[in-house]
RODO-2510 file (C-alpha; in nm, 4 decimals, decimal comma):
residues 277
     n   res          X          Y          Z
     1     x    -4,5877    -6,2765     6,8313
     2     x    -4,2967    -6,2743     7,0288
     3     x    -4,0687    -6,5391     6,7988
     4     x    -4,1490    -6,2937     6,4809
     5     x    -3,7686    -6,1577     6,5432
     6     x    -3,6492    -6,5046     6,5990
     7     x    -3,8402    -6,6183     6,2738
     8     x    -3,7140    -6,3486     6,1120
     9     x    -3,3439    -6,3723     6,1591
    10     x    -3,3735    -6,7806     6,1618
    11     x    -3,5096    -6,7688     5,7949
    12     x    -3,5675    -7,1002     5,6482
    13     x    -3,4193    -7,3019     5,9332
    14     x    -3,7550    -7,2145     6,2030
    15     x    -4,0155    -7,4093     6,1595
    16     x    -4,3706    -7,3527     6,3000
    17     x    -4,5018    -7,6829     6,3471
    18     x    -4,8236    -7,5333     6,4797
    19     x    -5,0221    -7,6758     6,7685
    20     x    -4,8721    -8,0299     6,7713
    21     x    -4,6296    -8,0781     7,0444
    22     x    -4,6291    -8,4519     6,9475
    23     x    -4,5039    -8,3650     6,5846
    24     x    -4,2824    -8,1262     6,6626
    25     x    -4,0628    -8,3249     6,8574
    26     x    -4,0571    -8,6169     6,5900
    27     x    -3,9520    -8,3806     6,3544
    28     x    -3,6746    -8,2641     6,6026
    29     x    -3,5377    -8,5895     6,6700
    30     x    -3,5297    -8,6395     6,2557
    31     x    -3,3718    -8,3306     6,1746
    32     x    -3,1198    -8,4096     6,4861
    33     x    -3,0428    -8,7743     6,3256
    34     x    -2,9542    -8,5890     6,0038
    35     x    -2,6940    -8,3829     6,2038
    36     x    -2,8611    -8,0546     6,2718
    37     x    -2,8988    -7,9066     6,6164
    38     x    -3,2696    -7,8950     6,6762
    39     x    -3,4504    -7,6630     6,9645
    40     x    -3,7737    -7,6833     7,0047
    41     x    -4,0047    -7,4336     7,1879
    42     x    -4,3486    -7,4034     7,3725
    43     x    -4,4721    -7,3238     7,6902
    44     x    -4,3442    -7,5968     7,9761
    45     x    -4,6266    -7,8024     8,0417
    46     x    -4,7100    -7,9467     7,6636
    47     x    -4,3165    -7,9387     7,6092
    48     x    -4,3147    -8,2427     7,8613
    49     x    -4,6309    -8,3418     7,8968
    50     x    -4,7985    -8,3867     7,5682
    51     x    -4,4887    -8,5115     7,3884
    52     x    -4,3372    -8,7245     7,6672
    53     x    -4,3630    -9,0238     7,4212
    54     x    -4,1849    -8,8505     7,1534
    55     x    -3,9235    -8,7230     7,3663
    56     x    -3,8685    -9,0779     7,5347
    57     x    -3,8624    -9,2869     7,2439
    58     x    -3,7423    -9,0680     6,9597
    59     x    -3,4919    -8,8503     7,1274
    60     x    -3,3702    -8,9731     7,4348
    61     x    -3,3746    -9,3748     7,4070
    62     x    -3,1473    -9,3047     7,0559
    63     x    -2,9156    -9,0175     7,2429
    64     x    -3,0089    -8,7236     7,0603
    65     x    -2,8689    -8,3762     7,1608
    66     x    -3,2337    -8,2426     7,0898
    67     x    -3,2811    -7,8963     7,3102
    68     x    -3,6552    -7,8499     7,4855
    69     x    -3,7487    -7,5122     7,5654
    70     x    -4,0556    -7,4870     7,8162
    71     x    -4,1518    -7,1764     7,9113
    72     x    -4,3230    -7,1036     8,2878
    73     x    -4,1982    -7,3880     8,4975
    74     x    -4,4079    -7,4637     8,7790
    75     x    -4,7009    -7,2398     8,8365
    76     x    -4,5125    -6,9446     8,5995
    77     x    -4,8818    -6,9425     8,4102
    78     x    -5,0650    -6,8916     8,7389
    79     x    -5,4392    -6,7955     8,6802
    80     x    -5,4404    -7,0290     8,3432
    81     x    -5,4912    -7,3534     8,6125
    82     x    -5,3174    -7,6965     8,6327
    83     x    -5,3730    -7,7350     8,2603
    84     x    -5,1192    -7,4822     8,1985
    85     x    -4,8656    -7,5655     8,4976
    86     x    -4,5564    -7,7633     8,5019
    87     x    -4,4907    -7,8871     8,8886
    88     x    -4,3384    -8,2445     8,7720
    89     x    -4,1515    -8,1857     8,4487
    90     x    -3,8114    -8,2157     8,5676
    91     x    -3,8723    -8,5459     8,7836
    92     x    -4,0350    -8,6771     8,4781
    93     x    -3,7792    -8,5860     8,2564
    94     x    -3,4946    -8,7131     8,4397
    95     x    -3,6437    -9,0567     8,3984
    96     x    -3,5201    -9,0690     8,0442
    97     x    -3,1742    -9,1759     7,9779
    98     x    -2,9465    -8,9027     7,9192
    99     x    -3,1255    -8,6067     7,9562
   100     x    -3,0167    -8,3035     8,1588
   101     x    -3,1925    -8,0270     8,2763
   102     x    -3,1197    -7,6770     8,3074
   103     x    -3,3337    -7,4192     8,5704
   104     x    -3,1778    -7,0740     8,4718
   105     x    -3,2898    -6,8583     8,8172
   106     x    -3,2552    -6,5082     8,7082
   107     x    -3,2404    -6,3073     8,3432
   108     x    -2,8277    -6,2733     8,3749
   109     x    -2,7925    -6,6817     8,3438
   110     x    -2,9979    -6,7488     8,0088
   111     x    -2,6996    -6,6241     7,7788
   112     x    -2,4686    -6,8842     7,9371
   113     x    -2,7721    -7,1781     7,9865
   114     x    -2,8133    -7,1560     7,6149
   115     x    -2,4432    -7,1847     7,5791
   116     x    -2,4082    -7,4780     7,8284
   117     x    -2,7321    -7,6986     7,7152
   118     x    -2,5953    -7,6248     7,3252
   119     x    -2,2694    -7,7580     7,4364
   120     x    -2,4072    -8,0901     7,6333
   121     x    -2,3697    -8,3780     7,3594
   122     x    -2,7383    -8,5501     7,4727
   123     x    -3,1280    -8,4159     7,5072
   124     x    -3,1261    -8,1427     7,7251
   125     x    -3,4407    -7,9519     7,9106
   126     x    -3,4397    -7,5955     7,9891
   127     x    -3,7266    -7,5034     8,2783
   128     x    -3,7301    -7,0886     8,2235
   129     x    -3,9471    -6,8826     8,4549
   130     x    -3,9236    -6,5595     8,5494
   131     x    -3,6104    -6,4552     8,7333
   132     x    -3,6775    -6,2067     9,0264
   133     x    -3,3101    -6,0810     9,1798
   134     x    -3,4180    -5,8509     9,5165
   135     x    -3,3485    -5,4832     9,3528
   136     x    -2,9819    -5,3944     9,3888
   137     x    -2,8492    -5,7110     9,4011
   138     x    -2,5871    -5,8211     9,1655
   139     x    -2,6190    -6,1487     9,0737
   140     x    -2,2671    -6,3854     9,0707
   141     x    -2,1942    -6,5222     8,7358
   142     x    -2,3489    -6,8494     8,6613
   143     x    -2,2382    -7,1792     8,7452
   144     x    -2,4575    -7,4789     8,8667
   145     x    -2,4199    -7,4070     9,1805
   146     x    -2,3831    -7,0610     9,3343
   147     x    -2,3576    -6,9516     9,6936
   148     x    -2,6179    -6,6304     9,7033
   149     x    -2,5870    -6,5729    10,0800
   150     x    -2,3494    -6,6375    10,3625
   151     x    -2,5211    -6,8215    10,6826
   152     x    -2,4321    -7,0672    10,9883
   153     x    -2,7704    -7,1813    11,0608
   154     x    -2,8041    -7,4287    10,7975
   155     x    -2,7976    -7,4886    10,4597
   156     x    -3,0209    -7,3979    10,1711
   157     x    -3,0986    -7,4928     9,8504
   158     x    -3,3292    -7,3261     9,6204
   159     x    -3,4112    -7,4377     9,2582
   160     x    -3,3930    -7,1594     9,0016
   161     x    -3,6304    -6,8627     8,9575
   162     x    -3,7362    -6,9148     9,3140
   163     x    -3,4012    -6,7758     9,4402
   164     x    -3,4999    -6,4285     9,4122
   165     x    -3,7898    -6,4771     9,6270
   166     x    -3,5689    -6,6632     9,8995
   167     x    -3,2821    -6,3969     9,8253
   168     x    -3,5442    -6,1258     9,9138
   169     x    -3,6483    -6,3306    10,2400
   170     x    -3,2978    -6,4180    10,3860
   171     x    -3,1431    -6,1261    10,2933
   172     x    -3,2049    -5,8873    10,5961
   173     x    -3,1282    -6,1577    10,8499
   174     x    -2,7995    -6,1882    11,0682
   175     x    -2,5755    -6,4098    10,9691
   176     x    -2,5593    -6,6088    11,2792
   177     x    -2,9845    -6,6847    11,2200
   178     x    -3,0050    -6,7520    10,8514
   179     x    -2,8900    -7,0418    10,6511
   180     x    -2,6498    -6,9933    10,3585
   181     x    -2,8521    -6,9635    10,0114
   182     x    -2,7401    -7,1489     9,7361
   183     x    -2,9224    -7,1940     9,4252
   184     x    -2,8852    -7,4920     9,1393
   185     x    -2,9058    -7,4510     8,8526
   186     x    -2,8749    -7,7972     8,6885
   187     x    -3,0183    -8,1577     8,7393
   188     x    -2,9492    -8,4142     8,7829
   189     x    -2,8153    -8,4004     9,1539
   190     x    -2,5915    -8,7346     9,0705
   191     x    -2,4506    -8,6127     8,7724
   192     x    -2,4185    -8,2532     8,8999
   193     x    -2,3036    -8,2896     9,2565
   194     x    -2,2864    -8,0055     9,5388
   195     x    -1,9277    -7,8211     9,5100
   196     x    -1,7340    -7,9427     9,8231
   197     x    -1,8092    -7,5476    10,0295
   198     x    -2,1958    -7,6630    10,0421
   199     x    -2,0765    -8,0219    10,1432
   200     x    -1,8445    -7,8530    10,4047
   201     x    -2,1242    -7,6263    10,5065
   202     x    -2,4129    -7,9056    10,5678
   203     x    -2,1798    -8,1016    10,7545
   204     x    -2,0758    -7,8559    11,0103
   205     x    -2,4482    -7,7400    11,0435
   206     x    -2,6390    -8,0535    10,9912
   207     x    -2,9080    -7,8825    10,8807
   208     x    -3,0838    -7,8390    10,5166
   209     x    -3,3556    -7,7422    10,3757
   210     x    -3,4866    -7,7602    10,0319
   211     x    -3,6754    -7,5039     9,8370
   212     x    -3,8276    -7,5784     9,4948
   213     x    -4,1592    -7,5199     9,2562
   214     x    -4,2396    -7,8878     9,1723
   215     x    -4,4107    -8,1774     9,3406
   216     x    -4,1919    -8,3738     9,6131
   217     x    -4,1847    -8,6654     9,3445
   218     x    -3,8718    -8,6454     9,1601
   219     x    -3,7942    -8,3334     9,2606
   220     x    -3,4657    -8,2231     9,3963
   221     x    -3,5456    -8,2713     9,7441
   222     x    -3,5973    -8,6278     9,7013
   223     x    -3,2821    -8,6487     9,4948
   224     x    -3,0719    -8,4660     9,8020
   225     x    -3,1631    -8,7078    10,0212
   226     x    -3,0336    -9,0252     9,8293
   227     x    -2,7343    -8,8177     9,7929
   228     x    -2,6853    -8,7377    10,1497
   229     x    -2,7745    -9,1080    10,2417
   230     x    -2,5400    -9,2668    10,0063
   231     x    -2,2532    -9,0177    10,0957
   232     x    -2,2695    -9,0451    10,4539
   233     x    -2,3997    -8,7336    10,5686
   234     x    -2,5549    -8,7139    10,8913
   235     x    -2,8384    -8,4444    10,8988
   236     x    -3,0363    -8,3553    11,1874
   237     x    -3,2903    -8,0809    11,0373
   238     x    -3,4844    -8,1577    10,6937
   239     x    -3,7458    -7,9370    10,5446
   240     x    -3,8594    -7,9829    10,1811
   241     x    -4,0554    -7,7364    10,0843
   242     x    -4,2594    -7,8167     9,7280
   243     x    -4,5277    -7,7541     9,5438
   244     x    -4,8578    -7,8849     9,7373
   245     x    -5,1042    -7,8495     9,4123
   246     x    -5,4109    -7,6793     9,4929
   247     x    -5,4478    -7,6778     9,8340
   248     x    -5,7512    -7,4572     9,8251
   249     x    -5,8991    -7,5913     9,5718
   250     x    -5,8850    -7,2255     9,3781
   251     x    -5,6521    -7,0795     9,1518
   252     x    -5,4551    -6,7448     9,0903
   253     x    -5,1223    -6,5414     9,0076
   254     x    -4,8247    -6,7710     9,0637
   255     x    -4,7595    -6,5699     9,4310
   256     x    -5,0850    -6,6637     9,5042
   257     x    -5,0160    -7,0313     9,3984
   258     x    -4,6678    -7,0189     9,5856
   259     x    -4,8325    -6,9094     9,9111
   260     x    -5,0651    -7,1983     9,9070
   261     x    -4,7876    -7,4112     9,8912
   262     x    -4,5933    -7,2506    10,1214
   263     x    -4,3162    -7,1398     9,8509
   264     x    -4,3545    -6,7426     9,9414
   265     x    -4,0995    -6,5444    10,1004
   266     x    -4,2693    -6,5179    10,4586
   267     x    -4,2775    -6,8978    10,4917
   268     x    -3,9243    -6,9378    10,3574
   269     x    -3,7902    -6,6814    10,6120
   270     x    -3,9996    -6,8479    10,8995
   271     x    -3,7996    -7,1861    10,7868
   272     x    -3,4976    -7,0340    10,7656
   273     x    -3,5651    -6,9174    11,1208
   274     x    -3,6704    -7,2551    11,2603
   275     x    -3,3322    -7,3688    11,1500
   276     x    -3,1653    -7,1965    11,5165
   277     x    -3,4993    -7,3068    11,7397
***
């Protein structure tokens, strides 16, 4: 129901290739090798998961600028269960040569991640979820990396949608106790490094902590810390908080699922506040 306008002003060119990830992304990669400009679209977890094979060996082994669109990253379809959640699509994705990956974090940045991943030459994945800005805010136009928040306690880093919730949470603190927020935007962390303010930041604090809605595997925590090691950082203070699962053993509304894995804003504030202990 919702792509009826998009079907409608698409015309010939969309294709409904029905409830066959697999297929679909064959028939991207074809259409791509022919010189179109494929995107593809379903919800995150059988954009990655289902079609991984497809995606590695017909788009991104041959270098194909084929565009994935998976909607609800991480736990975004909450009381659906694990079938329906995507908490290691970016690590797995960024296996593949040349893939990128874009995590839009609020409403204001699809416009220009739409722009950017149909400007990027190779197979790009774009991770949307549901952007939640803390009411009022304004949020800074986009780039891949964006400072959100002024701090001296720390530094950090949140990936996408989950920056509203960590906005919310920081927000009312001094800025003596909080770290600064920044939020990325695009993986991966090698070929998208932190601007040189961030770098300045982290070493003057020597603190950091990682926020993001995906397993530790892969995820951008684990790709921080290779970058930290191999630039010569010295960090006192790591957290990483990730996505745990299903701790309980139960499921619910992604809050619910973001509690359990210590991803809501209480726990983020009482990191942020660990940072001056």
């Amino acid at each position: 129901m919702a792509l009826e306008p998009l079907q409608s002003a698409m015309g010939e060119r969309f294709i409904n290739c029905g409830v066959a990830e697999q297929n679909m992304i064959t028939v991207a990669a074809a259409l791509s090798h022919e010189g179109l400009e494929p995107w593809t679209y379903t919800i995150a977890p059988f954009c990655y998961a289902r079609a991984f094979e497809q995606i590695r060996n017909d788009v991104c082994i041959h270098g194909l600028p084929v565009k994935l669109l998976g909607n609800g990253g991480g736990y975004g379809y909450g009381v659906m269960g694990p079938t329906h959640h995507a908490l290691e699509d970016y690590g797995i994705l960024l296996t593949l040569p040349k893939m990128k990956v874009f995590v839009p974090a609020f409403t204001e940045d699809v416009k220009e991640t739409v722009s950017s991943a149909g400007d990027f030459t190779g197979p790009a994945y774009i991770r949307l979820g549901r952007g939640e800005k803390p009411m009022g805010a304004t949020v800074p136009d986009y780039a891949p990396w964006r400072l959100l928040l002024n701090g001296d306690a720390g530094v950090m880093i949140v990936v996408g949608p989950l920056a509203g919730p960590a906005w919310g949470a920081l927000q009312d603190m001094s800025v003596s106790e909080r770290p600064a927020l920044w939020v990325v935007t695009e993986l991966p962390i090698h070929a998208n490094p932190p601007p040189p303010a961030l770098v300045e930041m982290l070493k003057r604090t020597r603190r950091l902590v990682i926020v993001e809605e995906h397993v530790a595997q892969g995820g951008v925590g684990q790709q921080m810390c290779q970058w930290v090691m191999e630039g010569g950082i010295a960090v006192d203070h790591f957290r990483h908080l990730y996505a745990k699962g299903y701790p309980s053993g139960t499921y619910g509304s992604q809050a619910f699922l973001r509690a359990q894995s210590g991803l809501d804003p209480q726990n983020i504030a009482f990191e942020a506040k660990a940072l001056t202990n």
